[in-house]
Each structure stands twice: as structure tokens, then as C-alpha cells.
C-alpha positions in Angstrom: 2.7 1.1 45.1 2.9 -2.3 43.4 0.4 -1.4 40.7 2.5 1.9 39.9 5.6 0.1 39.8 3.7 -2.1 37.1 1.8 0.8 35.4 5.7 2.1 35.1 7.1 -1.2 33.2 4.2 -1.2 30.7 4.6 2.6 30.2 8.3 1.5 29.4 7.4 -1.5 27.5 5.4 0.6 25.2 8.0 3.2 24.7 10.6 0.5 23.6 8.5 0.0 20.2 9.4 2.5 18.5 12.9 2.2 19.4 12.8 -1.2 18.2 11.2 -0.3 14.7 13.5 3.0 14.2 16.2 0.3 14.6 15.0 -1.8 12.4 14.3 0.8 9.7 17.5 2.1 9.8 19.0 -1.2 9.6 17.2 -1.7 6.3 18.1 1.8 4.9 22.2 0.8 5.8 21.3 -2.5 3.4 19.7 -0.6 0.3 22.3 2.2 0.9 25.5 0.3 -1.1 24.8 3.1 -4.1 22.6 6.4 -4.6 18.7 5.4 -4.9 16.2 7.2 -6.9 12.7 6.6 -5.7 10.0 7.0 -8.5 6.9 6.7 -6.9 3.3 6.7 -9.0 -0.8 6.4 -8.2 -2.9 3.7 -8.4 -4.2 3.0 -12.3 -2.4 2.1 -15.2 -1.2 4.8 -17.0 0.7 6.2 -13.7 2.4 2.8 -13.4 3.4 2.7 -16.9 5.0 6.1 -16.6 6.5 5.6 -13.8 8.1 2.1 -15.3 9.2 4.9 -18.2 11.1 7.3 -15.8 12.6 4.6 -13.9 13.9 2.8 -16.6 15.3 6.3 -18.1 16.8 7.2 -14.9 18.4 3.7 -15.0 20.3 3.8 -18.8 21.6 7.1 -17.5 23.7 4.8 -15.7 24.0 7.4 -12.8 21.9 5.8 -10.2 19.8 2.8 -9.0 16.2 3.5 -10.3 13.5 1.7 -8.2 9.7 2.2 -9.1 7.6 2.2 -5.8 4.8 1.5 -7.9 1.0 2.1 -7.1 1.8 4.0 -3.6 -1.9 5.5 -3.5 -4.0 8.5 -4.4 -2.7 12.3 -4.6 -2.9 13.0 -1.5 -0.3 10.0 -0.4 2.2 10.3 -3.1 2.5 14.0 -2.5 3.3 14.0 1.4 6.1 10.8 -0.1 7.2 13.5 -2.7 7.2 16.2 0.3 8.5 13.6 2.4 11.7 13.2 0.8 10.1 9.0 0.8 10.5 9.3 -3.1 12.3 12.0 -5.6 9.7 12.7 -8.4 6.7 11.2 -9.7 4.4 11.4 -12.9 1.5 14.4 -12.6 -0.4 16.4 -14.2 -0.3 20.0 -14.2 -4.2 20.2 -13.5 -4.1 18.7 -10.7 -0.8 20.8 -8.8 -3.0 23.7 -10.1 -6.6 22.6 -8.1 -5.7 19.9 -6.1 -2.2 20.2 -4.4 -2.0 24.2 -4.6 -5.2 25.5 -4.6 -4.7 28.0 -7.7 -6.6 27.2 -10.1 -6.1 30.3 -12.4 -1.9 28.3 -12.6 -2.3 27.0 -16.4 1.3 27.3 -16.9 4.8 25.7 -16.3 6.5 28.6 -15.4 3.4 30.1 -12.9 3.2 26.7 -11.8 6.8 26.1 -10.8 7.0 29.8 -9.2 4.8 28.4 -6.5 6.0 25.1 -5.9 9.7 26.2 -5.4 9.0 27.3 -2.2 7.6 23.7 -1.4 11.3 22.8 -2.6 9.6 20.9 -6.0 9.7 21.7 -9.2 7.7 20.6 -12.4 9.5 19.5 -15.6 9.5 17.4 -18.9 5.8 18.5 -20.0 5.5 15.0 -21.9 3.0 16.2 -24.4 -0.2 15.4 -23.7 -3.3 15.9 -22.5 -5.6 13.1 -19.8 -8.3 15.0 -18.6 -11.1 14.1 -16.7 -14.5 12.6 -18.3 -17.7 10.7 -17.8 -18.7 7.7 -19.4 -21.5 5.9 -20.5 -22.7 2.2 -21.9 -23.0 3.6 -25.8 -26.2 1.7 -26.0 -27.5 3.2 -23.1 -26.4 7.0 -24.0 -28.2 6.6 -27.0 -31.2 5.4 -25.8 -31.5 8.2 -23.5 -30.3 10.5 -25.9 -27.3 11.3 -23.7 -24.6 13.3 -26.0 -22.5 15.9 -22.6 -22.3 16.1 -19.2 -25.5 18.6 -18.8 -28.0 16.0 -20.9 -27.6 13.7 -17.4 -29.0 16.0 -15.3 -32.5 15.2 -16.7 -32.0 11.9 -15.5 -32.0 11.1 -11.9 -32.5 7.8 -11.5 -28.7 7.4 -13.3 -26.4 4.7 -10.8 -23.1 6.8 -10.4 -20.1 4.5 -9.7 -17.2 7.0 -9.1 -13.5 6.5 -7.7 -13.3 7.5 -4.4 -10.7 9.8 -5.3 -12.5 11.4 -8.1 -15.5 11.9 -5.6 -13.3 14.2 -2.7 -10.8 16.1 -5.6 -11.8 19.5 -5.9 -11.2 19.3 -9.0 -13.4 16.1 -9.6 -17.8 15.5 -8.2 -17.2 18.5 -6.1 -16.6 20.8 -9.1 -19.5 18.6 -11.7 -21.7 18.7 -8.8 -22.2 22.7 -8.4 -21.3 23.4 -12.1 -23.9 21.3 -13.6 -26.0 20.8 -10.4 -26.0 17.7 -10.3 -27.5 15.5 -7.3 -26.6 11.9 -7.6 -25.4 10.3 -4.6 -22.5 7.9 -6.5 -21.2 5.1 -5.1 -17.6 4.7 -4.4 -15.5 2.4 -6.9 -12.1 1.4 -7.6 -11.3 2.6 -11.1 -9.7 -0.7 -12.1 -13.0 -2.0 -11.5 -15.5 0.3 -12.5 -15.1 -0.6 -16.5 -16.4 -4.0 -15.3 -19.1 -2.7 -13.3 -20.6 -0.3 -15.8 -20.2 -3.6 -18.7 -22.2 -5.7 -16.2 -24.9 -3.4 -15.8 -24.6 -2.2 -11.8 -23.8 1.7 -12.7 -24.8 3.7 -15.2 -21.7 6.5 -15.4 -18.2 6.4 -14.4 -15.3 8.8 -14.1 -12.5 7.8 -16.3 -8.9 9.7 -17.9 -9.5 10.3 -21.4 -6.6 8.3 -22.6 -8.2 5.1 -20.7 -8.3 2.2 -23.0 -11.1 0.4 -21.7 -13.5 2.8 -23.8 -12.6 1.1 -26.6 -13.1 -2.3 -25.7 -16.4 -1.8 -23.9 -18.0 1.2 -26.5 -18.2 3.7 -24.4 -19.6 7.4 -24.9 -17.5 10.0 -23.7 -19.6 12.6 -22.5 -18.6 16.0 -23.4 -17.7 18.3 -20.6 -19.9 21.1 -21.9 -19.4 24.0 -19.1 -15.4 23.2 -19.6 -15.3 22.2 -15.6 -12.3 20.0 -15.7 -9.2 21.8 -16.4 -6.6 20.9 -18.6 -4.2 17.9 -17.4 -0.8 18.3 -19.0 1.5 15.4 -18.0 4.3 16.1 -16.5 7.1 14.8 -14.2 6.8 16.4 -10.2 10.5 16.4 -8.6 12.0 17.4 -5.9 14.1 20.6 -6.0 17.3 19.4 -5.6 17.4 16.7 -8.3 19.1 18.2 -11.1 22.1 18.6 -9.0 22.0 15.2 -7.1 21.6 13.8 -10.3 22.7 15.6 -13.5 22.5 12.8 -16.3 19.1 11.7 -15.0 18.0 15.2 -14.9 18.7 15.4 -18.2 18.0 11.8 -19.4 14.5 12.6 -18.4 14.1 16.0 -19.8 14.6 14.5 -23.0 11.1 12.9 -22.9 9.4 15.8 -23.3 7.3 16.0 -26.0 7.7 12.0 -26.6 3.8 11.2 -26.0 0.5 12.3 -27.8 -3.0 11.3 -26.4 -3.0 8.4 -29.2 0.3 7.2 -28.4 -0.7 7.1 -24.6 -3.8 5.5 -25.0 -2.4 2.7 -27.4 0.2 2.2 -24.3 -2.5 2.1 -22.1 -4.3 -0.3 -24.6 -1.4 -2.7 -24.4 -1.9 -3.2 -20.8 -5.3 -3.0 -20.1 -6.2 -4.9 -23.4 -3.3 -7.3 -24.7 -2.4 -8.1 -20.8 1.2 -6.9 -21.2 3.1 -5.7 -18.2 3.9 -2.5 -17.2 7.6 -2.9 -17.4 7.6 -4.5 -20.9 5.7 -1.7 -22.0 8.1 0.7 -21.1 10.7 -0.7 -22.8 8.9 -1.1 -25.5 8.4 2.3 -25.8 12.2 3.4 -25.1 13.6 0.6 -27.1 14.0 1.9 -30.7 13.6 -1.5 -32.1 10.4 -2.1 -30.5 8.9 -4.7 -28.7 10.7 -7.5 -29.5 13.9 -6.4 -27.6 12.1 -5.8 -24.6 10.0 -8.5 -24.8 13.3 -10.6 -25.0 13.9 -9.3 -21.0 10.3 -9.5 -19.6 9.1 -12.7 -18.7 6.2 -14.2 -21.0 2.6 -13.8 -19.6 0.5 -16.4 -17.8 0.0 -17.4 -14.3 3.8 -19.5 -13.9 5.7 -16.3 -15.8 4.0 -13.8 -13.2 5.1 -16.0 -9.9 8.6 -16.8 -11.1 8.8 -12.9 -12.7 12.4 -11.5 -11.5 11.1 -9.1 -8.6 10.3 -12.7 -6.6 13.4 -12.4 -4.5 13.2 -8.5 -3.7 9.5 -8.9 -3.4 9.5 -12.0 -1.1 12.5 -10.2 1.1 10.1 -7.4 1.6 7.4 -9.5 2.6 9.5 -11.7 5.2 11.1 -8.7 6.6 8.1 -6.7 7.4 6.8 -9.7 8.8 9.6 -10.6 10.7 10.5 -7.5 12.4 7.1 -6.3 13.3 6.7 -10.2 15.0 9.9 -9.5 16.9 8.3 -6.0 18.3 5.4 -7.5 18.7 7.2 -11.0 20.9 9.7 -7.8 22.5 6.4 -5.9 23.8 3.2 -8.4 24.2 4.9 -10.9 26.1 5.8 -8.6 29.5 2.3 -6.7 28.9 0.6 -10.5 28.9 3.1 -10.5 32.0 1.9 -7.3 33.5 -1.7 -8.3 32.7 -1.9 -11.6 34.4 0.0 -9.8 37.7 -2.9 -7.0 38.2 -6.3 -7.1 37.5 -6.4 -3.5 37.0 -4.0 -3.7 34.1 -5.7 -6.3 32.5 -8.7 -4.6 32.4 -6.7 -1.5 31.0 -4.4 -3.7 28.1 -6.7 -6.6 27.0 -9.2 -3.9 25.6 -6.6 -2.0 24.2 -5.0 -4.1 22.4 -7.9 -5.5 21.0 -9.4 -2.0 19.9 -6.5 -1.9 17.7 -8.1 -5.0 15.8 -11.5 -3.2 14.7 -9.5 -0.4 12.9 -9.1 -0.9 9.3 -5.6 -1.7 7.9 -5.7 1.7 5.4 -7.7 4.0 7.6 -4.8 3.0 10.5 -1.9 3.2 7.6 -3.7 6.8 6.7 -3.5 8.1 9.9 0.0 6.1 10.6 1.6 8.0 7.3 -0.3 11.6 9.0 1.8 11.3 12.0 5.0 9.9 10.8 5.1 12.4 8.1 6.7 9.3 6.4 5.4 6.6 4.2 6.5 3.2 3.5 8.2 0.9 5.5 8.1 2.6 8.9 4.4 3.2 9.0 4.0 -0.4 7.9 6.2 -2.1 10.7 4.4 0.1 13.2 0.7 -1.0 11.9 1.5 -4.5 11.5 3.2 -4.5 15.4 -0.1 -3.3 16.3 -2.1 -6.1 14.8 0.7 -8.6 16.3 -0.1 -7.6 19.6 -3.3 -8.7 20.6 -2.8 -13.0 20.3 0.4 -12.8 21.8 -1.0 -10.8 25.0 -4.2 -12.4 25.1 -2.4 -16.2 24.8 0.1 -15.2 27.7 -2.0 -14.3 29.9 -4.2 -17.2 29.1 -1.2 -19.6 29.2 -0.3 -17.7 32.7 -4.4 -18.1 34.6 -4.2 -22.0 33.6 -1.4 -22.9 36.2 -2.9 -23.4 39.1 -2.5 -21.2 42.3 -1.3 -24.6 44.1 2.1 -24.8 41.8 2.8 -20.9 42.7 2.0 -21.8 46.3 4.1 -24.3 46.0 7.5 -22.7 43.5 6.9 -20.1 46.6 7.2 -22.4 49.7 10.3 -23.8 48.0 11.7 -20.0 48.0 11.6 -19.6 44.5 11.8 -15.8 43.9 9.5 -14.0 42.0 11.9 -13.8 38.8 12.9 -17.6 39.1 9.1 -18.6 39.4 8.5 -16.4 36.6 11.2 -18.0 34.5 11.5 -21.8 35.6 7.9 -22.3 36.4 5.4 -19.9 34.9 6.9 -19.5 31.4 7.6 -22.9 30.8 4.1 -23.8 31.5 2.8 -21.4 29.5 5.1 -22.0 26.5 2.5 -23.8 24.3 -0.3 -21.2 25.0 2.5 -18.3 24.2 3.7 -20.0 21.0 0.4 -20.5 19.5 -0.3 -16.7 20.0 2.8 -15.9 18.3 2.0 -18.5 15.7 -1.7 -17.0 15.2 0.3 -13.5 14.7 2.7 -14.3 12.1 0.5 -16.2 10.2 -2.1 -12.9 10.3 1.1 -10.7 9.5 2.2 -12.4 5.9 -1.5 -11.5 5.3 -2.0 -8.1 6.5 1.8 -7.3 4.9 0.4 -7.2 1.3 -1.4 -3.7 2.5 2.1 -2.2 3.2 2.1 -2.2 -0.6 -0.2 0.3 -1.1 1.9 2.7 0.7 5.0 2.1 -1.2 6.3 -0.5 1.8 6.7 -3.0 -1.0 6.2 -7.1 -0.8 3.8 -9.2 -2.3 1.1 -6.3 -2.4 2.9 -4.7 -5.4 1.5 -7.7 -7.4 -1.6 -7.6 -5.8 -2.3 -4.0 -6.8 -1.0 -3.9 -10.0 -3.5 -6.9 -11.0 -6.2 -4.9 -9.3 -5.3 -1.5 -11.5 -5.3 -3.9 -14.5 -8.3 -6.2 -13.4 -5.8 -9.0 -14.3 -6.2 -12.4 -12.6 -2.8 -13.8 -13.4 -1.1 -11.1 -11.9 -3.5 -11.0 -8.3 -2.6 -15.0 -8.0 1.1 -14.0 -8.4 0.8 -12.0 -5.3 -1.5 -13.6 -3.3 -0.3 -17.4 -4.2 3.3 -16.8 -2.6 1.4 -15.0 0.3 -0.4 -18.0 1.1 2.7 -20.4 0.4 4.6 -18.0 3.1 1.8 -18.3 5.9 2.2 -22.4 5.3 6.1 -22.2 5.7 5.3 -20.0 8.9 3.0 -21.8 10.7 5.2 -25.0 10.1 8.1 -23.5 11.4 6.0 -22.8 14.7 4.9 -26.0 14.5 8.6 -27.6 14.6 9.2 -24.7 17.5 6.6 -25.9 19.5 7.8 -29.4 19.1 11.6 -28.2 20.1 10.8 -26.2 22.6 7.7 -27.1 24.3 8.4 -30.6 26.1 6.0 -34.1 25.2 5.0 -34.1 28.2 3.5 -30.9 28.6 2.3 -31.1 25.3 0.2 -34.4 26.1 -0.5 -32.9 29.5 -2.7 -29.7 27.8 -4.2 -32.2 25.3 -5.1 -34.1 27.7 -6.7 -30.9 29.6 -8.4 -29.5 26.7 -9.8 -32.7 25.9 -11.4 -33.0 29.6 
């Protein structure tokens, strides 16, 4: 009976999570709430990020709403389900891919067949911006040209070719599926992020790459373009991906944005793309660049210079490092809420310890994207919710595992003894046991925390904000100055953390006890 009674609180324990995190959630959402929010989500490389820094910074001169870019959210597949989702209200695509990828109709090669279907997704396509970023391959020129390589078909005579693909070119339909049967090809390419695979290909580790052709990079590193001889890859016709209900929410934005159709060409696209990938400029100057009619100059006057201090002191620091704190915080105070009574729990019945140590520790061994994937499946939601609920999850184990330590070192003879003096089970628990185990608690929760400002800059990745945002722009634009910016405020948090568990420990925890487990460990 005892060990159902117990089995009963940790069920309830368990169930209070997500209670705990809707709260919190929803607490955020009230804060942002003040005035109407347009989310503008966009993939992972930079051209995505530079239009979505254009649309937001449209929708914002329309003066109608607050415009915030949740830049770099992911591959198709993620910032669709945000689109769907309702997480974000329209994004940068390409009619190529609604047609193979998200729809499955590939025979869809224009706006009006395309927009037939999605409507009864509740989306729409509009302001066709004017050009054209297929897919290509890519070779060293030097190396081409020694092998004579001139289209797509010409590689198929050579097999011992190192393929270093994106890993999102490799599962689209539209992508190594479709070169792989149409020119029979039977390379087994290696999976590569596409910020990095100009890099990679310059050094000599792969041979070909998949690349847009309005990438930069081809310039700088002489690349051949490999022409798509069978006309496999469609036709990818930027474009803005809404939701439905837009143009009525939001009339002047609507409209604002509408008027950039037609604004880009392939050249004036790749030049924009040259400016970030080649003369280091960010995304946001870019884009205002671009919108300003006096050029860069204006916009350069509101963007922060370039260089390691101008990235850490950019003006997204506050929002960025409010982010960070608060996904930290909150999941920590889930984490404290829940681990604590389950080290409880644990350190009352063997059974249950046997059942909730492993547990919590399996959690550990799961990868912080492939659990955020499956987190984002089953929440139908991306962001911050699916963040808070995976970095909980990683919280948990330390702060079990050190309670229930800090519980097995008092020795049987003090509980003999608390109960010989009638202490009840409660006041033992709370005058006695916890006190005693205070130190060995704290340092779990210390060991969690300082794991969490870590672990946060993932959340990024699925539009969950924080210091990841820097962190995966400076991986989309291999840029150095921009990864430090992220990860160097990271690190500085984790130092303020652990120091103010430090000063906890010393305020709460009393000398005494504090020499006394020295003392012990020492022995």
C-alpha cells in the first residue's frame, strides 16, 4: 500500500510539469502581448535570413504592427508545421519547393495552381519577388576541369567523387532522391551543414556540394556550376508563404509587402548574398540597405559596426539575454518543483529508485535536436514551449540524483533518533533530512543551471530565441565574430550562475555543516 501511495505522488509529480510550463508560457505570451505581433520566421542559410530581415523590416515601416524575425528556425519541414502552427505568420519560399516538397504536386508551376491547393491548408502564396534560386552542384573549378566535368551526368563516370551534401538537400524529394534515380547516381554523400560545406570543398575533404544558385561563395572559391542536364530540379520562384488570414489582420502590411514583388533579380540577390557571405555585413544592415533608397550609408548609420565588441554590445543583447535567462530560469524552477519530491520518493522506496534514477538519466543520452524534433511533433508547436519542456528534462537528472545522494548520507542513527524524539515523518523530513541534505541538493541544482544556459542556445534553432540566434547566424555565415557574440555571453551567464549558487549555498547552508561534509569527503 505504501509503495502505491508513493507510485501515486510521483504520477502526480510528473503531471504538475506541464502545468507549470503552460503557465509559464502563457505568462510570457501576456508580456509580448502589449501590441499585435507578426512573426516572420525563415530557414537556416543566408539568403532566407536576409529576406526574412527584408519582410520584417517592411512589415515594420507599415507602422501597423510589431515585426519580429524568428530568424534561422530550421529546415522545411520545421518552419512549415510553425507556419501551420499559427507559431509564425508567413515566411520566405520558394514555389518549387510547395510544389515537391510540402504538397506533393509536382506538375503546380504556377501561383494561382499553387495557391488553389494551399487554401484549404488556410495559406496562401504571394509577392512572387522575381527571381529564380534553384538547386545545383558544385565543383573545385580546378578539379572539374581536370576531370573534364562540364553537367550533372559527366559525374557519373566518376565514382570515387567525395559527396558532402546538406542533410536537408539529401531527404527533399526534390533534392539526392530526385539526382539519384534521374541520373543514377550511387554516391553515398556525407551529411554537411551548408554554411560549412564551401569550406570543406576549398580544403579539399569533398569533391561536390549542393548549393542555391544565387549562393555567393561560388565566386569567391571558383566554383563550376554543374549544369542540371536532365532539368531534375524544378524551378524555385521566391516568394512570400502566409497565412490565410493575413491580409485582413493586417491590411497595410499586406500591402506593404506585396509591393516587393518583382524588386529582386538573380544578380541583385546574389550581390546581397555577396555582402554577407563576402564583405561580413549583417543581415539586418543588408536589408536596409536594400529598402533604404539612399543606400547603405543610412542603414549603416543604425547597424552597429562589425567586429567582435560591435556583435556582443549589438542592440538585440537585452531581448536576447532575457530570452536566454528566462528559458533558463523557468525550466530550473520545473525542474527544482519536480526532482526534488521524486529524489524524495526515490530515497523512500527502493523500487522507485530503481524505476526514476534510470529514467531520468535515459533522458540524458538523447540528443538536444532529435528530443526538440520529436518535442515540436507532439506539441504541434514550436518555440518556446517545446524548449522549456526539453531543457526541464535535461534539469532533472542532477537534481534527483543529488537528493537522493544528499538523503542515503545521513545516517540511519539520526532518523532513529528524530523518530525516538516523535518527530513525524513530515517534520523529520523538513527539520532534519532536508537540512542535511541542503549542500548535496544545491550543488545538483547548481550542476543544472549551469548545463541549462548551455543547452538554451539549441532553443534557437527552433525559433525559442536567446543567445542561439547569434550562434546560428555565425554558423549560416561561417563568421567567427558573430559565434563568439553568442557563445561569449553564454559562458559569462553560466559564471554569474554558478556564483549566485555559490552565495546560496553560503546563505543557506550553515558553516558548520559545510565544514562537517568537507571534512567527510576529505576522510
Amino acid at each position: 500500500m505504501k509503495t502505491d501511495s508513493l507510485r501515486a505522488q510521483a504520477g502526480a509529480l510528473l503531471g504538475r510539469v506541464l502545468g507549470l510550463i503552460i503557465a509559464a508560457v502563457a505568462a510570457f505570451d501576456l508580456a509580448n502581448a502589449a501590441s499585435p505581433t507578426l512573426n516572420i520566421g525563415s530557414k537556416r542559410f543566408t539568403e532566407s535570413y536576409i529576406l526574412g530581415e527584408i519582410l520584417a523590416e517592411t512589415a515594420l515601416r507599415a507602422g501597423e504592427v510589431h515585426a519580429l524575425h524568428k530568424a534561422g528556425l530550421g529546415n522545411t519541414g520545421i518552419v512549415f508545421a510553425a507556419l501551420r502552427s499559427g507559431a509564425i505568420d508567413l515566411y520566405p519560399e520558394y514555389s518549387g519547393t510547395i510544389a515537391h516538397e510540402l504538397l506533393a504536386m509536382p506538375a503546380l508551376n504556377t501561383l494561382e495552381a499553387l495557391n488553389r491547393e494551399l487554401k484549404a491548408l488556410g495559406l496562401v502564396a504571394f509577392a512572387p519577388l522575381g527571381f529564380n534560386n534553384s538547386y545545383a552542384l558544385a565543383m573545385r573549378e580546378e578539379e572539374a576541369q581536370r576531370r573534364d566535368i562540364r553537367t550533372i551526368s559527366d559525374i557519373v563516370a566518376h565514382p570515387d567523387l567525395r559527396y558532402g551534401l546538406s542533410q536537408e538537400f539529401m531527404q527533399r524529394k526534390d533534392g539526392w532522391p530526385a539526382l539519384r534515380s534521374g541520373y543514377g547516381l550511387e554516391a553515398k554523400p556525407r551529411g554537411v551543414d551548408h554554411g560549412l560545406a564551401y569550406e570543406a570543398l576549398a580544403a579539399g575533404q569533398i569533391d561536390v556540394i549542393d548549393m542555391y544558385s544565387t549562393d555567393a561563395k561560388q565566386i569567391r572559391y571558383r566554383l563550376r556550376v554543374l549544369r542540371d542536364d536532365r532539368a531534375i530540379f524544378p524551378a524555385y520562384r521566391a516568394l512570400v508563404l502566409a497565412r490565410s488570414d493575413l491580409e485582413q489582420r493586417a491590411p497595410r502590411t499586406w500591402r506593404a509587402i506585396e509591393a516587393l514583388a518583382g524588386s529582386l533579380d538573380e544578380a541583385k540577390m546574389t550581390a546581397l548574398n555577396a555582402e554577407a557571405e563576402l564583405a561580413g555585413r549583417r543581415f539586418r544592415a543588408i536589408a536596409l540597405s536594400f529598402l533604404d533608397s539612399g543606400g547603405g550609408d543610412s542603414a549603416e548609420r543604425r547597424i552597429a559596426g562589425t567586429g567582435l565588441w560591435a556583435a556582443l554590445i549589438a542592440p538585440d543583447l537585452a531581448r536576447l539575454s532575457f530570452e536566454h535567462l528566462y528559458l533558463v530560469m523557468v525550466s530550473l524552477a520545473c525542474a527544482v518543483a519536480v526532482g526534488i519530491p521524486l529524489g524524495i520518493l526515490a530515497d523512500r522506496s527502493a523500487g522507485l529508485r530503481r524505476a526514476i534514477l534510470p529514467a531520468v538519466a535515459v533522458v540524458q543520452t538523447i540528443p538536444a535536436l532529435a528530443l526538440l524534433a520529436f518535442l515540436i511533433t507532439l506539441m504541434s508547436s514550436i518555440g518556446t514551449g517545446p524548449a522549456l519542456v526539453a531543457l526541464f528534462l535535461y534539469s532533472l537528472l542532477p537534481i534527483v540524483r543529488n537528493t537522493v545522494s544528499g538523503l542515503q548520507d545521513i545516517s540511519p542513527q539520526l532518523r532513529e533518533s528524530a523518530l525516538a524524539l516523535g518527530f513525524s515523518a513530515r517534520s523529520q523530513l523538513l527539520l532534519i533530512e532536508l537540512p542535511l541534505a541542503a549542500r548535496s541538493i544545491l550543488s545538483g541544482i547548481k550542476t543544472s543551471a549551469v548545463w541549462n544556459v548551455g543547452t538554451a542556445t539549441i532553443a534557437a534553432f527552433i525559433g525559442a530565441g536567446g543567445y542561439g540566434e547569434r550562434i546560428a547566424s555565425g554558423l549560416a555565415l561561417n563568421d567567427n565574430a558573430l559565434l563568439l557574440a553568442g557563445a561569449v555571453p553564454a559562458a559569462a551567464m553560466a559564471l554569474v550562475v554558478q556564483g549566485v549558487f555559490d552565495l546560496a549555498e553560503r546563505a543557506i547552508v550553515s558553516r558548520g555543516l559545510r565544514l562537517h561534509t568537507d571534512r567527510s569527503r576529505a576522510g
